[in-house]
C-alpha positions as semicolon CSV with decimal commas, in nm:
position;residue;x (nm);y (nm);z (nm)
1;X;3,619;4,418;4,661
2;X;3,457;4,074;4,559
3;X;3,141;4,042;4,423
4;X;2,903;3,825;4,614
5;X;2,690;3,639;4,358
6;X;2,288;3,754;4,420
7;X;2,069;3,456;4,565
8;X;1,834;3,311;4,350
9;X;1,521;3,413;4,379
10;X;1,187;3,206;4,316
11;X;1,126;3,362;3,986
12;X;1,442;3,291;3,829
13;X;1,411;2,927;3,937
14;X;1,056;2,933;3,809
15;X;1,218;3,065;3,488
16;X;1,512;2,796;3,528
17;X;1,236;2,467;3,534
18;X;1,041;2,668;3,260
19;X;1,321;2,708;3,000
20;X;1,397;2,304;3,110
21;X;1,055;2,249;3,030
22;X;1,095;2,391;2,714
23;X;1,368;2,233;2,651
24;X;1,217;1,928;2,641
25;X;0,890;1,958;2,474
26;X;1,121;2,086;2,207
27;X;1,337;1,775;2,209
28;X;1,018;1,564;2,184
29;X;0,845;1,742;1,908
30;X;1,152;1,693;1,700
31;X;1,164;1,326;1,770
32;X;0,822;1,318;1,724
33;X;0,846;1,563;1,344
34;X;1,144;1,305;1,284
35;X;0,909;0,980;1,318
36;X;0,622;1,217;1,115
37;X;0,867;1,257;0,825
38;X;0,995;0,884;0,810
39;X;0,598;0,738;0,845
40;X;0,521;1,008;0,546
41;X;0,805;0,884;0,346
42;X;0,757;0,494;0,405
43;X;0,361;0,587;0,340
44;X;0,472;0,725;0,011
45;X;0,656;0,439;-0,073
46;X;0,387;0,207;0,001
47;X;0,142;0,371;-0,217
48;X;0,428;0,374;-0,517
49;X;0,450;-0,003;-0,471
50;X;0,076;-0,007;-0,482
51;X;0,027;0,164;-0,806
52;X;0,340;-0,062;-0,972
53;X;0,117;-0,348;-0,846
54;X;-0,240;-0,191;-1,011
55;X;-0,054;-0,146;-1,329
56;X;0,072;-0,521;-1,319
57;X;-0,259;-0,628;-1,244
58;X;-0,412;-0,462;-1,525
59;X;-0,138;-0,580;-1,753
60;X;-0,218;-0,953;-1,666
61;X;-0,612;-0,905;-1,718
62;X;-0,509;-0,765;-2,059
63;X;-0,297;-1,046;-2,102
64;X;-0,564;-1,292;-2,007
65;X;-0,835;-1,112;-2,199
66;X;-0,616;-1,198;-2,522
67;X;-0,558;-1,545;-2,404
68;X;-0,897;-1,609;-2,371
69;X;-1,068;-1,478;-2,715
70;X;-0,735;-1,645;-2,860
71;X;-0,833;-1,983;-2,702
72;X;-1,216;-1,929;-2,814
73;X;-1,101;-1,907;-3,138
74;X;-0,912;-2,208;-3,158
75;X;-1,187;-2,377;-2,969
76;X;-1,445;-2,267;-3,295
77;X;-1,137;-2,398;-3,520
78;X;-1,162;-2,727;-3,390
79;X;-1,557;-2,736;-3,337
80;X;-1,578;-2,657;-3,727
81;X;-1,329;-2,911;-3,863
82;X;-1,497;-3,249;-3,994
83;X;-1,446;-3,491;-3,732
84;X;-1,158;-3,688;-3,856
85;X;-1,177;-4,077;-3,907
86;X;-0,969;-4,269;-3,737
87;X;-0,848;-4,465;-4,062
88;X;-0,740;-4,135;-4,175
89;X;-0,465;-4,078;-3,969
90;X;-0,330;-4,426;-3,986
91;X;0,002;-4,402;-4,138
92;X;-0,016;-4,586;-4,505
């Protein structure tokens, strides 16, 4: 005796287009938790790059801190030696 397959009724093929539906929102929020995780990661990056750069910075303004007391100092040097005759520094 065959079996003769039951016809499908509207429910199952509402259940059919709902587990398709599914499906596919499922598919899309993992592409969309895949993009998330890559934008989080290039974001974290981004802000490591950042900080490197704020520490350079404040290196530099150190840097040119020093520089400049170190040229005002020189600059007083000069201001308080005598002013030097010319006839002084010709060779004799």
């Amino acid at each position: 005796m065959p079996w003769k397959p039951k016809p499908v009724t509207d429910l199952q093929r509402q259940l059919d287009a709902t587990q398709l539906k599914l499906l596919r929102a499922n598919a899309e929020l993992r592409t969309k938790q895949i993009y998330c995780e890559r934008l989080e990661h290039l974001l974290h990056q981004r802000c490591e790059m950042i900080d490197a750069l704020h520490g350079r910075i404040d290196q530099l303004r150190d840097q040119n801190k020093k520089l400049e007391i170190e040229a005002e100092h020189l600059a007083d040097m000069i201001r308080i030696m005598p002013q030097l005759d010319p006839a002084m520094l010709a060779p004799k």
